[in-house]
C-alpha atoms as a printed R data frame, in Angstrom:
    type eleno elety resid chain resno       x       y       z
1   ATOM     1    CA   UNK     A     1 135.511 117.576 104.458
2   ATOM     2    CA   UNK     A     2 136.688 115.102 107.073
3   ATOM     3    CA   UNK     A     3 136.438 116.367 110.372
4   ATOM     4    CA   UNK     A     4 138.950 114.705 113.182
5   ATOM     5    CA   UNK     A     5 136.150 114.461 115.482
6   ATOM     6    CA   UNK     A     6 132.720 113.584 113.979
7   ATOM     7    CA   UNK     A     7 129.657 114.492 116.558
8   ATOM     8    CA   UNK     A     8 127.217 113.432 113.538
9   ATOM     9    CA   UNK     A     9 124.973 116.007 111.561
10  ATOM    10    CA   UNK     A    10 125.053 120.149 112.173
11  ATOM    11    CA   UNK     A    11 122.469 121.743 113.457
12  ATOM    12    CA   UNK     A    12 121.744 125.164 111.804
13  ATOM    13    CA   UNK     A    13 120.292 127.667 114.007
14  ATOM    14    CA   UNK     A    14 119.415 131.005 112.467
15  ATOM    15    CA   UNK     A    15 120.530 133.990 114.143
16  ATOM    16    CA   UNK     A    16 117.630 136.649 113.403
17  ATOM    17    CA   UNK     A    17 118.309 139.495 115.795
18  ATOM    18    CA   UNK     A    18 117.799 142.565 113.852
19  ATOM    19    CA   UNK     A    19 115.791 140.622 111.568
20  ATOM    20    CA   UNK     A    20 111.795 141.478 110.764
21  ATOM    21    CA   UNK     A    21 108.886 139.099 111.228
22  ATOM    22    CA   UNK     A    22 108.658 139.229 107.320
23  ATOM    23    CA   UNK     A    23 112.056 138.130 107.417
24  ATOM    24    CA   UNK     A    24 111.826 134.881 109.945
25  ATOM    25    CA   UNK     A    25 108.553 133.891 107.819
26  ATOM    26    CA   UNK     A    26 110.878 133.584 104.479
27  ATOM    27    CA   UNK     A    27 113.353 131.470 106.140
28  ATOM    28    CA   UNK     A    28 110.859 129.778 107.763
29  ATOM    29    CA   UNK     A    29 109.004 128.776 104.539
30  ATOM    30    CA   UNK     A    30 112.009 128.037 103.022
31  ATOM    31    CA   UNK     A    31 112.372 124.980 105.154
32  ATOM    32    CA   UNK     A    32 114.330 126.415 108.114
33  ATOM    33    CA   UNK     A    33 113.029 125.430 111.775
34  ATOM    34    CA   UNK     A    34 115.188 126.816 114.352
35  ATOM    35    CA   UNK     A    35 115.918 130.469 115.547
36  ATOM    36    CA   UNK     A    36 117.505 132.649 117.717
37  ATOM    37    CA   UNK     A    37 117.550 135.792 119.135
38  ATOM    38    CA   UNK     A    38 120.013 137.106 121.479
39  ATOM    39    CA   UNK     A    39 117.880 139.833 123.542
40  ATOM    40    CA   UNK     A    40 114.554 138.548 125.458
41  ATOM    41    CA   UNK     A    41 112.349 141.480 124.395
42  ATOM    42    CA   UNK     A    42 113.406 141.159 120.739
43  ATOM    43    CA   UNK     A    43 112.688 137.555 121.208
44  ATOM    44    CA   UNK     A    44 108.895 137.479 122.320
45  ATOM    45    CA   UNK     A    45 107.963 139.271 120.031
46  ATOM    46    CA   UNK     A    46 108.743 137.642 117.359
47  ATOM    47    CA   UNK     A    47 107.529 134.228 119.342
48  ATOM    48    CA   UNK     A    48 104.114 135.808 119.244
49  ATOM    49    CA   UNK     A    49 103.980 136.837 115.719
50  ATOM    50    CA   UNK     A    50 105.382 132.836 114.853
51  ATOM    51    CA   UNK     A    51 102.811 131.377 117.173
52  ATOM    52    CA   UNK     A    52 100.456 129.503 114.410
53  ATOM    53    CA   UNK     A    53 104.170 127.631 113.399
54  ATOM    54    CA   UNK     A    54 103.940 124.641 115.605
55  ATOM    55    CA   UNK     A    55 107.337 123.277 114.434
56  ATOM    56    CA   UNK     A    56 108.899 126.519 114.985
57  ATOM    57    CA   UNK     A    57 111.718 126.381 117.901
58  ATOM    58    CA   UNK     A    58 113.222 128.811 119.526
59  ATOM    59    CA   UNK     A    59 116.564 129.430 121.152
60  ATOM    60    CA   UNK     A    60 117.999 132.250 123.105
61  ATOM    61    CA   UNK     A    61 121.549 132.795 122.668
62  ATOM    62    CA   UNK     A    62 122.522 135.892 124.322
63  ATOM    63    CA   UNK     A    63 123.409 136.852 127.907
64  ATOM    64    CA   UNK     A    64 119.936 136.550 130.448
65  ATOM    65    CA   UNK     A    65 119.524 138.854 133.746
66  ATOM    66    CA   UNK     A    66 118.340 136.844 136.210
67  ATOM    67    CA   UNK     A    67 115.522 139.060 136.733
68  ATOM    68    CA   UNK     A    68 114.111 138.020 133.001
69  ATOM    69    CA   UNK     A    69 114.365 134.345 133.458
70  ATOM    70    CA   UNK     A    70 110.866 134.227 134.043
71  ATOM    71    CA   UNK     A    71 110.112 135.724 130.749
72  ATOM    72    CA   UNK     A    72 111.638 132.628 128.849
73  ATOM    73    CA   UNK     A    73 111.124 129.532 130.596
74  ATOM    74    CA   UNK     A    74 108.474 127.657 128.809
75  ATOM    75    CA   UNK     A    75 108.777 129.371 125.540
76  ATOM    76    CA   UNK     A    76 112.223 128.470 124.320
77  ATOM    77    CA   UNK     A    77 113.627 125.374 123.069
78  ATOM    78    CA   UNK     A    78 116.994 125.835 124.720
79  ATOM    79    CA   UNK     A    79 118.841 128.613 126.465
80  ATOM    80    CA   UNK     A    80 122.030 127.967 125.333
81  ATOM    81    CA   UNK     A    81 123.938 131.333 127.305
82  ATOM    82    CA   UNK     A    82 123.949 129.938 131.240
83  ATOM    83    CA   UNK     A    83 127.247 131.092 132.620
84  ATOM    84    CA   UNK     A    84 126.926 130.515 135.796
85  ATOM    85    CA   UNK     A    85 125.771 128.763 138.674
86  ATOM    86    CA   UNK     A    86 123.636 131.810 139.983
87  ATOM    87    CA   UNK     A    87 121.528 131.483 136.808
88  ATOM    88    CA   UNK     A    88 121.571 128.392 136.561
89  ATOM    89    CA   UNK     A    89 119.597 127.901 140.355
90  ATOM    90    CA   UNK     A    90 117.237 131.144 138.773
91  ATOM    91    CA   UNK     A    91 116.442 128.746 136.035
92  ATOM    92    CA   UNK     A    92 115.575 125.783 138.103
93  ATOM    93    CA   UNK     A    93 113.635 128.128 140.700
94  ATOM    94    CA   UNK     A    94 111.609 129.001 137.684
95  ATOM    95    CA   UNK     A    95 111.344 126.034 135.858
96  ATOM    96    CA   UNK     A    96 109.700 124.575 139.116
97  ATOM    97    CA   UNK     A    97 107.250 127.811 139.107
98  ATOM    98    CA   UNK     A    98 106.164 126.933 135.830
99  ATOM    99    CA   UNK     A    99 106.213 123.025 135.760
100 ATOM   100    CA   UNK     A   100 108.307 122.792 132.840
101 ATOM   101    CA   UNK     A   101 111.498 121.241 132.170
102 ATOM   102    CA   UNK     A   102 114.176 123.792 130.606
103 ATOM   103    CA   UNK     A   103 117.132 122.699 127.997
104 ATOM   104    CA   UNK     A   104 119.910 124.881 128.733
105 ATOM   105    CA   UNK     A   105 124.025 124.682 127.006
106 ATOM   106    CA   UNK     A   106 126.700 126.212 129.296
107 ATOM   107    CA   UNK     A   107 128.432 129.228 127.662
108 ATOM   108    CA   UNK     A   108 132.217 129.004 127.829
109 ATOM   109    CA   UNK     A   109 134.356 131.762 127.966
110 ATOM   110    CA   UNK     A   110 137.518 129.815 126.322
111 ATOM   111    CA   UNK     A   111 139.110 132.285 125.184
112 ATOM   112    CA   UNK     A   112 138.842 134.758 128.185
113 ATOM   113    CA   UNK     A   113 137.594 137.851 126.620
114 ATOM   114    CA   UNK     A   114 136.728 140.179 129.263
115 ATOM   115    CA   UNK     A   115 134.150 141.841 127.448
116 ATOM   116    CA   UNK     A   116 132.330 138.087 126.727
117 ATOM   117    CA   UNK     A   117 130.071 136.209 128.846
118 ATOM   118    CA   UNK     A   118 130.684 132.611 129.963
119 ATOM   119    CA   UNK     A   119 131.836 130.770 132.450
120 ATOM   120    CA   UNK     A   120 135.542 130.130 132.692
121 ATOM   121    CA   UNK     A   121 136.756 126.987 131.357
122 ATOM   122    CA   UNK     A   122 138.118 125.543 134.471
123 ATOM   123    CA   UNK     A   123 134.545 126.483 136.422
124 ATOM   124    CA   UNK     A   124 132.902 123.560 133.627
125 ATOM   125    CA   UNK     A   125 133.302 120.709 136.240
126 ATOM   126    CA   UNK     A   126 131.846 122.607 139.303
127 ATOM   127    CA   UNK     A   127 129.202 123.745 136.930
128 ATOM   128    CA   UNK     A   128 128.409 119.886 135.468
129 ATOM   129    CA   UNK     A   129 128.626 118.484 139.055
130 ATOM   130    CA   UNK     A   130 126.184 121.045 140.462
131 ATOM   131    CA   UNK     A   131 123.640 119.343 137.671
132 ATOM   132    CA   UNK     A   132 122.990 116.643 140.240
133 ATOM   133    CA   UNK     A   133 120.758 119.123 142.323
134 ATOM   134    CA   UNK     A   134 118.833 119.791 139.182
135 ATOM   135    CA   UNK     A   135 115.228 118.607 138.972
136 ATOM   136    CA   UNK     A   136 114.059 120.534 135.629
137 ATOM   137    CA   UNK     A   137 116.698 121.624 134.345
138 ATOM   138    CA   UNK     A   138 118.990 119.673 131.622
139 ATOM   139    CA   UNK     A   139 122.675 120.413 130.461
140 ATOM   140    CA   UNK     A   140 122.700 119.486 127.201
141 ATOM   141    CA   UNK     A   141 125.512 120.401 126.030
142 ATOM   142    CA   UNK     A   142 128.402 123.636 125.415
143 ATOM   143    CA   UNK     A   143 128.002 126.836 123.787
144 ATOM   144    CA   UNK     A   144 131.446 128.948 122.575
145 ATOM   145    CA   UNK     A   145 131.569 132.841 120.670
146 ATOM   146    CA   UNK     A   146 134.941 132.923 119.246
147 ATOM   147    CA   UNK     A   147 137.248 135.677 119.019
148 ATOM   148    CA   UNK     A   148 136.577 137.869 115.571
149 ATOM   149    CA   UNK     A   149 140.487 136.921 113.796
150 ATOM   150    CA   UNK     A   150 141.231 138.003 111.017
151 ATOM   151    CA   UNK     A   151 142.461 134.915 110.694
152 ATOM   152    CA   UNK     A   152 140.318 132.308 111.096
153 ATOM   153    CA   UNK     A   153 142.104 128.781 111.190
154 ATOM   154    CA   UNK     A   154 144.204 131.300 114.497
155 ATOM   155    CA   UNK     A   155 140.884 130.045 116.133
156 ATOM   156    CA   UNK     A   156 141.317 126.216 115.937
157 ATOM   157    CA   UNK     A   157 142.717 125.479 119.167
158 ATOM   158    CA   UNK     A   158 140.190 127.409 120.990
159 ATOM   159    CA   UNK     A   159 137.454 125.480 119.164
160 ATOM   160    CA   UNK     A   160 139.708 122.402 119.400
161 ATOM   161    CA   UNK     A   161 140.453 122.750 123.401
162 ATOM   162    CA   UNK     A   162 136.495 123.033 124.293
163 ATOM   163    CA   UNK     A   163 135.880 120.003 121.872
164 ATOM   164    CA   UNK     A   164 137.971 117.998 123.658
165 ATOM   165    CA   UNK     A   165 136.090 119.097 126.869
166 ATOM   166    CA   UNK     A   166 132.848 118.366 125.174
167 ATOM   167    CA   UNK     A   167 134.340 114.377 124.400
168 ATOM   168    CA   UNK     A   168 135.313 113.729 128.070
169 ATOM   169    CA   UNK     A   169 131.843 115.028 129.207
170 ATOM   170    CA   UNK     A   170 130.007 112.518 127.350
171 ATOM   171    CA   UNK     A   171 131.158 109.740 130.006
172 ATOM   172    CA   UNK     A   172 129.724 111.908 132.360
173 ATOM   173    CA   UNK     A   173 126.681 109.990 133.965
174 ATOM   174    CA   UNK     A   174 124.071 112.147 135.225
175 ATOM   175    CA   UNK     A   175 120.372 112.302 135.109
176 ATOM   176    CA   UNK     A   176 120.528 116.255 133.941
177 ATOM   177    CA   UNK     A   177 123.742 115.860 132.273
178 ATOM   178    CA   UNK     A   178 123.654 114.968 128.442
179 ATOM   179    CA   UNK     A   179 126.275 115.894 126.141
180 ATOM   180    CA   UNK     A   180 124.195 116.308 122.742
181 ATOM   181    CA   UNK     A   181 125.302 119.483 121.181
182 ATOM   182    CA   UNK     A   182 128.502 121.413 121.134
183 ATOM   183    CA   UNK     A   183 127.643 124.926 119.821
184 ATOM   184    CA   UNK     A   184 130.328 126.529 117.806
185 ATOM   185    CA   UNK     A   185 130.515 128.587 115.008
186 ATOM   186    CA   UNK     A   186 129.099 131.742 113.124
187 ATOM   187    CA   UNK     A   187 128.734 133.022 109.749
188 ATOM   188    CA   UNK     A   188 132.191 133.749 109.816
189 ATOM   189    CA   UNK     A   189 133.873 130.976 110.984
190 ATOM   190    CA   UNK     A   190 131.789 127.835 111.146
191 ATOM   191    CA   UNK     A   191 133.683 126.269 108.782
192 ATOM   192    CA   UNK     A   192 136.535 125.712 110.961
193 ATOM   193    CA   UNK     A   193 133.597 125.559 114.623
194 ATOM   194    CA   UNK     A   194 132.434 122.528 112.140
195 ATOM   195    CA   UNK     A   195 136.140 120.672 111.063
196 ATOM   196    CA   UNK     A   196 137.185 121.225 114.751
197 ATOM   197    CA   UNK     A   197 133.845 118.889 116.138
198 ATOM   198    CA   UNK     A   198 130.564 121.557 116.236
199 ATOM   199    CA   UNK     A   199 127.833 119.705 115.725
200 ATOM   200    CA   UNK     A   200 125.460 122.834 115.890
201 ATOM   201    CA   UNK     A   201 126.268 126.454 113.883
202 ATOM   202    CA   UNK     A   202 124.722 129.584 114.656
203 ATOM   203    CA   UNK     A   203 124.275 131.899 111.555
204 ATOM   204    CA   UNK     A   204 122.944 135.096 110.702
205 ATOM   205    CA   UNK     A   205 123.725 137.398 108.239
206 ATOM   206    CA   UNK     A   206 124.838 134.342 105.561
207 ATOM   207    CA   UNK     A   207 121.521 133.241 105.771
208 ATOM   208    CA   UNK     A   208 119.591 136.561 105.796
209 ATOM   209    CA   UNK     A   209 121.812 137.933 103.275
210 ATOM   210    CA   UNK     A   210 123.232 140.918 105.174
C-alpha cells in the first residue's frame, strides 16, 4: 500500500516477553535478527542463553528504573523506552562507566494515557535539545504504544501527529541527534503504525503464534 509518508523499509522487531529460549531460537533460525523484551531480568536471561548468535540484537522496550540502567548498557542494541530527562543523564552516567556508546528512542506519551510511560509530547524539544550535553549517548529516533481501539484506523491521528514530529526532527542538527527510526506499531495495529510513516514494528504474538 502507499503510505503518505515513506521513511523507507520496516524494521521488524520481535516482541518475545513471555516467550521461551526454545522459542527465540525458532524465530531466530527462521531468519529473524532482532528482539525485545520489555522487563530487564526477563531480558538477560535470554541474552545469555543467545550469546553464541553474534548477529543477534537486542532491544529493550519497556519502562527502565534508573537503578537497573547499569544492567543494560552494553548489552542492548537500543533502549528504545527513555522518557525522561532523569534517565536519560542515568544512561549517559553509565554509558561513561562502561565506555560504551548507548542507542536510545524517546518514548512518547501521545496519547496521554496515565497509566503509560513516556514523555509528554510537548517535553520532545527540551528532551532533543538536552542531546547536546550528550557524549555517549545517541537519540535515534521516537518510540509510541498506542491506545488498544477497538477501532483501529480511530488511532491514525495519534500515529499521524508524532510522524509529523518525527519529519521536523530530521532537520534537527546535532551530533547525538539522528532521526533514523520512528517506532510504531504492534501486532494489532501496525498496519495503520506502518501507512501513517513507522518505519520500525514491534510484534509479538503474530509472530509467535499466540
Amino acid at each position: 500500500m502507499d503510505r503518505p509518508v515513506d521513511n523507507g523499509p520496516v524494521k521488524l522487531i520481535a516482541v518475545s516477553k513471555y516467550h521461551t529460549i526454545d522459542n527465540i531460537k525458532e524465530a531466530y533460525a527462521d531468519g529473524q535478527r532482532v528482539f525485545a523484551e520489555n522487563r530487564v531480568q526477563e531480558m538477560l536471561p535470554k541474552i545469555e542463553a543467545m550469546n553464541d548468535a553474534k548477529d543477534i540484537e537486542w532491544h529493550l522496550i519497556g519502562h527502565l528504573q534508573k537503578n537497573k540502567v547499569r544492567q543494560v548498557v552494553g548489552k542492548v542494541a537500543m533502549i528504545q523506552s527513555v522518557d525522561s530527562i532523569d534517565l536519560l543523564h542515568e544512561i549517559e552516567k553509565r554509558a561513561i562507566k562502561a565506555d560504551c556508546d548507548v542507542n536510545i528512542l524517546l518514548q512518547v506519551n501521545v496519547a496521554k494515557e496515565e497509566q503509560k510511560s513516556g514523555i509528554a509530547y510537548e517535553d520532545i524539544d527540551a528532551f532533543v535539545e538536552e542531546m547536546a550535553k550528550m557524549t555517549r549517548v545517541y537519540l535515534k529516533g521516537l518510540m509510541f504504544i498506542a491506545p488498544n481501539l477497538d477501532n483501529k484506523e480511530d488511532l491514525k491521528p495519534y500515529f499521524r501527529k508524532l510522524s509529523d514530529k518525527f519529519q521536523v526532527l530530521k532537520n534537527h542538527k546535532s551530533d547525538h541527534v539522528e532521526m533514523q527510526w520512528l517506532s510504531m506499531g504492534m501486532s494489532g495495529d501496525y498496519e495503520v503504525a506502518v501507512y501513517e510513516g513507522a518505519n520500525m514494528v514491534r510484534i509479538g504474538s503474530a509472530i509467535f503464534n499466540v
